[in-house]
N, C-alpha and C positions, 0 to 999 in steps of 0.2 A: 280610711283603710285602702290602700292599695288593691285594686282589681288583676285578679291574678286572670292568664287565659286560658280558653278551653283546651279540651284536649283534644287531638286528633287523631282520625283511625289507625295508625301505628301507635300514638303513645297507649291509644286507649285499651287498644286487644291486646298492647305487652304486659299493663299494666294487672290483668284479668290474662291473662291468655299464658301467663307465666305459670300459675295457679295450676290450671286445666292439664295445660302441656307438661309439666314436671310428673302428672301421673303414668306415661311412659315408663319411668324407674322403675315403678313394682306393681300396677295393674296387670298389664302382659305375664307377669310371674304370677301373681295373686290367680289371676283368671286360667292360667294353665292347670296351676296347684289343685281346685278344685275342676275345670273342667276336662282337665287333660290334652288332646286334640281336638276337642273342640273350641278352645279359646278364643278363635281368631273370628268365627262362627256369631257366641255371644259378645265378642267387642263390636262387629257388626251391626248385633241387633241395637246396642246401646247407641250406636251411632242414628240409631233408624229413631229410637225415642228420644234423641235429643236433636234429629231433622224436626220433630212435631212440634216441643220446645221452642225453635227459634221461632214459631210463627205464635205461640203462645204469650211468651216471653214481647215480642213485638206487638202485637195487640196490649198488653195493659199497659207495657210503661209507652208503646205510643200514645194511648190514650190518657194517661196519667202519669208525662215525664217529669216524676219528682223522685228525689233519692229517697230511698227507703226499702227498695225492691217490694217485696211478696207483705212485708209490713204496710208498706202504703196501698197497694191494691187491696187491701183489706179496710186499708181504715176508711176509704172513700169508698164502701160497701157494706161493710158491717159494725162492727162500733170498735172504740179503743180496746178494750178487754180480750177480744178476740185479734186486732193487731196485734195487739200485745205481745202476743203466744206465738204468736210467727217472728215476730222480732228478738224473742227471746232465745228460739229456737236458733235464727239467723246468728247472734251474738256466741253462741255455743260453738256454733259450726265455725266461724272465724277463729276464736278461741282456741279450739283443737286444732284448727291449719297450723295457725301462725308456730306455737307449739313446738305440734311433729313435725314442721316441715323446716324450722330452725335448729331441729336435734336431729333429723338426717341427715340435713345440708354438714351440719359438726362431724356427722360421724362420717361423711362420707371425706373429707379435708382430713381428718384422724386418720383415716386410712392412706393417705398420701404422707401424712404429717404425724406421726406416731404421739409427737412430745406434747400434741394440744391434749389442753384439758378440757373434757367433754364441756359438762355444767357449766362452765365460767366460760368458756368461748363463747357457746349456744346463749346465756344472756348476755354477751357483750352483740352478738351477733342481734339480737332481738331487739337490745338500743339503739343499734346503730340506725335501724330501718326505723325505729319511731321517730328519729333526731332529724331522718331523712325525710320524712313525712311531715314533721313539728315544720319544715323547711320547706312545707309550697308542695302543692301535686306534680306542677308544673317541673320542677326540680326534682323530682320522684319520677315523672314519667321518663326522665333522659336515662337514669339508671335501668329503669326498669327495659326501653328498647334496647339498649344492649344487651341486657340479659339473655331478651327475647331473640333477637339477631342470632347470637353466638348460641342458642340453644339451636334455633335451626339448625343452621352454618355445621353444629356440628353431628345433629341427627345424620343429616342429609350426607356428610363425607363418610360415616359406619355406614351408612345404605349401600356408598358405593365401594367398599370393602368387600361389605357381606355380599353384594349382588357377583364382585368379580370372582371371589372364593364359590360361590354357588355354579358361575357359570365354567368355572375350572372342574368342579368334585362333583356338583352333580346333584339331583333332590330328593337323591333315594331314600335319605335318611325320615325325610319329611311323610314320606308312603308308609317306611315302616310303622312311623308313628301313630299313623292314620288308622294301621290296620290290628293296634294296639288292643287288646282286653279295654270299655270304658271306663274310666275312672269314676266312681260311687255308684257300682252295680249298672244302671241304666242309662241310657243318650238324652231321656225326659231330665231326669235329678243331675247328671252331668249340668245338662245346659243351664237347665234351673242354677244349681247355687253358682254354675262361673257368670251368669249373668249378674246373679246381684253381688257377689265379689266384684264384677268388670263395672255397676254404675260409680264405685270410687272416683273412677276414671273422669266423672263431668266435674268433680267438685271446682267451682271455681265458676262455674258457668249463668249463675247469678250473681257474683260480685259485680259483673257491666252494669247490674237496676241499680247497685245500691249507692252508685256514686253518677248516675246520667245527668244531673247538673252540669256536673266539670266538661261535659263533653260537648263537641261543636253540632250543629242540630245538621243531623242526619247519619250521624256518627255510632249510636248504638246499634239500631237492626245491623252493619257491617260489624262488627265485634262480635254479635251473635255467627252472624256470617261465617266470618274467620275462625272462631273458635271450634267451630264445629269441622271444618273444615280438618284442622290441625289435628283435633282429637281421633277423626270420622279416618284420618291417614295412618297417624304415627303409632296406633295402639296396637289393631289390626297387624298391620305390618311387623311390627316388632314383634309379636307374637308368630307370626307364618316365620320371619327368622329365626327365632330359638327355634321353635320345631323342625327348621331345617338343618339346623348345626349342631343341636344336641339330641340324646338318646331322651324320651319323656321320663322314666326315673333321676334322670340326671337333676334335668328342669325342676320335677318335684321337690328335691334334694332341698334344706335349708341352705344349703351351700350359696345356694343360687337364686331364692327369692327375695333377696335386700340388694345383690349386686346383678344382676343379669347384664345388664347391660354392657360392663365392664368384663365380665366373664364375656362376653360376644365379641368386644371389639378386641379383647386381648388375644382370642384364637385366629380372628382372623386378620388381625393388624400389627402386634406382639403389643410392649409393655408400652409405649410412648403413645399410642392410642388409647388405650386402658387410662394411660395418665388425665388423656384430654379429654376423656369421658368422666373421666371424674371430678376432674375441672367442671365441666360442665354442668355434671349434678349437682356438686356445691353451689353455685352460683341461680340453677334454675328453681332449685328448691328455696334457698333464699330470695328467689324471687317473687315465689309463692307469699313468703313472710310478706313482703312489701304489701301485695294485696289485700291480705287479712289487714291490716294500717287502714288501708285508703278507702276500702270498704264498709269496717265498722268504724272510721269517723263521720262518714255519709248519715249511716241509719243510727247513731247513736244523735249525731246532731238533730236529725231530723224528729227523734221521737224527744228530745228537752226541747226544742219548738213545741210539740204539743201540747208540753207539760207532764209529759209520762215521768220524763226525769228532769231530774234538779235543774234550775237557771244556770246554776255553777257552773256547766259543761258547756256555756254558749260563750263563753270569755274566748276572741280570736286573738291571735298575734298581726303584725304586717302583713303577714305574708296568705293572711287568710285561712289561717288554719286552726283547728279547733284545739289548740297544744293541750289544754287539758281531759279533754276525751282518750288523746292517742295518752298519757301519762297515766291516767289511768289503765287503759288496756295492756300499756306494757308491765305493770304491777300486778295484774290478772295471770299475764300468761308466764311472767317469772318465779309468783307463788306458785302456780301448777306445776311450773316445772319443778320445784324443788320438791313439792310435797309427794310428783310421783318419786322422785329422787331419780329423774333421768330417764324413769323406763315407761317413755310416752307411748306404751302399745296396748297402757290401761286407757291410755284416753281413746282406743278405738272406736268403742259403740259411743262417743259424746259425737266424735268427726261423723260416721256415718249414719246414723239416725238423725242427729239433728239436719245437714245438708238435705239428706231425702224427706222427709219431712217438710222442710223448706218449698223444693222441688214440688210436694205433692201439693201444699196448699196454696201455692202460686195460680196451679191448673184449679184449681176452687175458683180464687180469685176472677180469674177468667172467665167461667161460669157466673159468677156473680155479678159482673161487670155486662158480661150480656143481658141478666135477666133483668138485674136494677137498675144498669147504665145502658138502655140499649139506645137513648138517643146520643150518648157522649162521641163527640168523633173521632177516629182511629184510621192511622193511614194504613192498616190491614188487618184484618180478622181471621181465627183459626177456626176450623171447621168442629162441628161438635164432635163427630166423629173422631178425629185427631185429638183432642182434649182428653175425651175418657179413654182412651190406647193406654196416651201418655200418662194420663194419673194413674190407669191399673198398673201399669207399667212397673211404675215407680214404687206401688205399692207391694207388689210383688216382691219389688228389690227390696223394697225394708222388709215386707215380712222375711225374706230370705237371711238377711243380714241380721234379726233378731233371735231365728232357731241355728244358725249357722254355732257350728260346735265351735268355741274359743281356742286358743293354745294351751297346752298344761303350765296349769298355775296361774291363769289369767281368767279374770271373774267375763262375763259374758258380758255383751253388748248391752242388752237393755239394762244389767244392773246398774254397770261406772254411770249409763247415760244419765237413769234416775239419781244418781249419787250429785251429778252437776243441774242437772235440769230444776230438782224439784227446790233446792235454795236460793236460785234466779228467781222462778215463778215466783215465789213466793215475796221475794222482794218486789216486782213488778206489781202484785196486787197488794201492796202497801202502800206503794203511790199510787195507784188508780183510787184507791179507796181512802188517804189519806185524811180525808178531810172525816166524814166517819167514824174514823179509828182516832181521830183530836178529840172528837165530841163525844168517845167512849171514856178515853181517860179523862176528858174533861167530868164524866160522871164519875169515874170511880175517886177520884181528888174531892169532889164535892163528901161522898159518904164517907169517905175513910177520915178525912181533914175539917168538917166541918167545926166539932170544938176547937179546932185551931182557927178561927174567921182571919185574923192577917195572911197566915199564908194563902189559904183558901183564896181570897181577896186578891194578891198577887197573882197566884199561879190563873186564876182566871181569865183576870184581866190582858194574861199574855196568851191565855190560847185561845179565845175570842179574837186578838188582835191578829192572831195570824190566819182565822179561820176569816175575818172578816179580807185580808188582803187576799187571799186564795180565791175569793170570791166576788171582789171588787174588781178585776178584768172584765169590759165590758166585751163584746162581740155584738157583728154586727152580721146583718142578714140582707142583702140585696136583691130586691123581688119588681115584678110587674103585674101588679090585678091577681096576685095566686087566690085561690078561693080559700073559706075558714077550714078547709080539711087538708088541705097542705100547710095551712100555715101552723097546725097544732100539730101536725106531722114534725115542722123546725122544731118549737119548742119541746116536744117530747125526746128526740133527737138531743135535744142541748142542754135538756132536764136530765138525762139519762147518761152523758157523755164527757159533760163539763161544769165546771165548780164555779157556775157564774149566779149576780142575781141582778143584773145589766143587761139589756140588748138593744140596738136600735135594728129597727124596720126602714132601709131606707127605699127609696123609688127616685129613679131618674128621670126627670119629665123629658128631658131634651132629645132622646132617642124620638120624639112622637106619641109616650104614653100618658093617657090619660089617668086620670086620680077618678073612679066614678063612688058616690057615697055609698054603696055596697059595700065597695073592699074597705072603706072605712069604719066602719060600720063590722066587718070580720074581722078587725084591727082589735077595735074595742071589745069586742065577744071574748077575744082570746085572750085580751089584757085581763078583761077578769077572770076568767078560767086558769088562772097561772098566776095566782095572788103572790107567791114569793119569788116571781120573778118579774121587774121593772119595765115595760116595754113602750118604747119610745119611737112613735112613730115620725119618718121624716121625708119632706119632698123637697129634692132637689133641682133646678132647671141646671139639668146640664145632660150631657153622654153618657154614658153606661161605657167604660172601659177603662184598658189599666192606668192612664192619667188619671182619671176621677180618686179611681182604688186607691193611689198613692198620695194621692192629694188629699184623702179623707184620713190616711192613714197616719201620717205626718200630722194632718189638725186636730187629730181625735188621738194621739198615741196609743194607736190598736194594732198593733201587727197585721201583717196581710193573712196570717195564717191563722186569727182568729177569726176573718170575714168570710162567709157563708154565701155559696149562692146555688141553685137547684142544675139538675144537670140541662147542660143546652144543647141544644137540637144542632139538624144539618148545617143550616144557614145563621147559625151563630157565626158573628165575625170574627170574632178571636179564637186562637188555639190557646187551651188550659194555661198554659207554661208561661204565655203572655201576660193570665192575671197574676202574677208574680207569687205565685202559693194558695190563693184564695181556695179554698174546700169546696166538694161537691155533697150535699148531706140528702138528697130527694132526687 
């Protein structure tokens, strides 16, 4: 297989930074709508809880740089089951980008271009970006910085429109505004609901965890950097502009909450600005699509690695791409879109509950990581204080985003969410629990079929065969002298977690450890205390490192990502990411 290369802090923050920065279009309007003149106010604060973010966000995937995002800081702290739920969440949120942000980017082209047909553009548009993605990151991220370029390039020439018209006319309009009756009775519920209307605005801000593989090492915390950066400007501001060039009835106006932007540049630039702002939108919101791509092929690979989902999804092409993953996803987001029948504003509460949701169990995550991993090493840590801000935070904003009153005719947030969430779930704990749910029908085949003994006989003999392969995966545990209470800690852990009935215990003498008959002797204690599980203990004269790891892994064909070892301290010599995937499970 061809080794493709990482990616670097341009390709990385366009590729994620597209996402983020496309909510400029209709957060600034969104956050007006319910806060009125204060908008620019709570874009601020959101800017302040996703400054705490970037140091949240950098603490776990530095400490555990694997794709997965908020999924794998869970599963290397709490068990599959509860990854699970964060990944599924994760799969949701990408789901409803990729979506709404392919039927805006449509609608927004429609309006320049009358004769496209919505539906059939919006999936031709949706393949185009999985075809581009089946085609290498690498080949994804060069699209993706132009995007990002010319999204700048063209924020930044409206700026200086609006700024020369403002310093010709004046900011009077923006005082009137200020000194406006507040919109929903009080400045408390104002701020309230524009704040959690205004967290829309980070979506995007975890796709950087879910693909940090791809990226060159030292490359993430700078994405976090930069995104914040772009968000913490472009939102804000846009927002201080409309309230400077329009009346706030105006602003509130449907008129004016899908198109602002183009309503702004066309006042103060005429129609050939208008145009290139909507150039613009098309292409940044299509950019967004790209993300949702790159991101749930990350965490979808990473969780058929664990065995969450099917092997099926691990088949790569050349170019190192997961084609069947992204094939799938694009049959995900094409059924949705036909079943809403184009009017992707029922998929609102799936986009914003799932993302914040995301967002809030990351800052768990984090917590967890301290309490359970506090010797793991991290090139920076978030302060506690910072942690609970940001998770009330967030929580705030969902709660906001769940009572927040719908549009007429449009069912409410938490319902669509539950409409998408609970048929995932539910598939999710059919492969965790798969093997279970073999050996129930394998009873109910037994009662109902026994007068029949051939088929009975048959059908048995195939679901025993498949139950015995599911559990014929061996895994392996890499230890030094642990005492018998951590080491029934592993096996409880891997009784509880995974479908094996194989394990080797190994120990590296070569590092300078001794083998003393104690721990051999806790070897055997726990061999028998775990009779249907196999345990093989082994001593190797060699080093403890990722040579060994690969070299065992290769002789023994075990994946590195079924090999276990307990969290290691300061003066561990390797950083995680060196043992090539190995878990941390104690």
């Amino acid at each position: 297989m061809k080794k493709h290369n990482k990616l670097s802090e341009l390709a990385s923050t366009a590729i994620c930074g597209n996402d983020i920065s496309s909510s400029v279009l209709y957060v600034s309007a969104l956050a007006i709508a319910f806060a009125g003149q204060y908008a620019w106010i709570t874009l601020l604060i959101v800017s302040l809880v996703l400054f705490l973010f970037r140091k949240i966000y950098g603490e776990v995937v530095g400490a555990l740089p694997l794709n997965g995002g908020a999924y794998n800081a869970l599963l290397n702290t709490t068990s599959k089951s509860v990854a699970s739920f964060a990944a599924t969440l994760t799969l949701l949120s990408y789901m409803a980008t990729a979506v709404i942000s392919a039927n805006e980017a449509i609608h927004y082209l429609h309006h320049l271009i009358p004769a496209i047909p919505i539906i059939i553009a919006t999936i031709v548009l949706l393949s185009f970006f999985a075809l581009l993605t089946i085609g290498g990151v690498s080949e994804s991220a060069k699209v993706a910085i132009g995007i990002f370029l010319f999204h700048l390039g063209s924020f930044i020439l409206l700026s200086g429109f609006i700024v020369f018209f403002l310093v010709n006319n004046g900011f009077g309009l923006f005082f009137e505004n200020w000194h406006l009756p507040t919109t929903g009775g009080s400045i408390t519920n104002a701020i309230f609901l524009g704040f959690a209307a205004s967290m829309l605005g980070v979506s995007g801000f975890e796709s950087s965890a879910n693909f940090v593989e791809e990226q060159k090492k030292g490359v993430f915390p700078k994405t976090l950097k930069n995104m914040w950066i772009v968000v913490s400007v472009i939102n804000p501001l846009t927002a201080i502009f409309a309230l400077a060039l329009f009346t706030l009835p105006v602003l509130q106006s449907d008129a004016y909450q899908n198109t602002l932007l183009i309503e702004m540049a066309s006042y103060v630039g005429g129609d050939w600005l208008a145009i290139l702002i909507g150039v613009d939108a098309f292409l940044v919101l299509s950019g967004a699509v790209l993300t949702s791509f790159v991101g749930v092929s990350g965490l979808l690979e990473r969780m058929a690695l664990d065995r969450i989902l099917p092997q099926f999804f691990l088949k790569k092409n050349k170019k190192g791409s997961s084609y069947r993953i992204i094939l799938i996803f694009l049959l995900l987001t094409v059924s949705v879109l036909l079943i809403t029948k184009g009017n992707v504003k029922l998929l609102a509460g799936v986009y914003t509950i799932s993302f914040l949701s995301v967002m809030a169990l990351f800052g768990i995550g984090n917590i967890l990581l301290k309490v359970k991993r506090n010797r793991l090493p991290r090139p920076e840590k978030a302060s506690w204080g910072a942690i609970i801000f940001a998770i009330t935070a967030v929580l705030v904003a969902l709660i906001g985003n769940i009572i927040m009153k719908p549009a007429e005719g449009v069912p409410s947030n938490l319902s669509v969410f539950l409409e998408y969430f609970i048929p995932s779930i539910l598939f999710i704990i059919v492969m965790l629990n798969r093997t279970a749910l073999l050996k129930f029908v394998l009873k109910l085949i037994h009662s109902i079929f026994d007068p029949f003994r051939n088929f009975v006989f048959k059908s048995d003999k195939k679901i025993l065969s498949l139950i015995h392969n599911i559990n014929s995966q061996e895994f392996v545990y890499f230890t030094k002298n642990d005492d018998v209470a951590t080491l029934n800690k592993v096996l409880l852990y891997i009784q509880k977690n995974e479908h094996t009935k194989k394990i080797k215990v190994v120990t590296a003498t070569g590092n300078g450890n001794e083998i003393n008959d104690q721990f051999r002797n806790d070897i055997r204690v726990v061999d028998r205390e775990y009779p249907a599980i196999s345990i093989e203990f082994i001593e190797i004269d060699d080093r403890f490192g990722p040579e060994l790891i690969n070299r065992l892994s290769k002789e023994w064909g075990i994946p590195i990502n079924f090999m276990f070892i307990g969290s290691p301290g300061d003066h561990f010599p390797y950083k995680v990411e060196e043992l090539g995937g190995v878990r941390l499970i104690i």
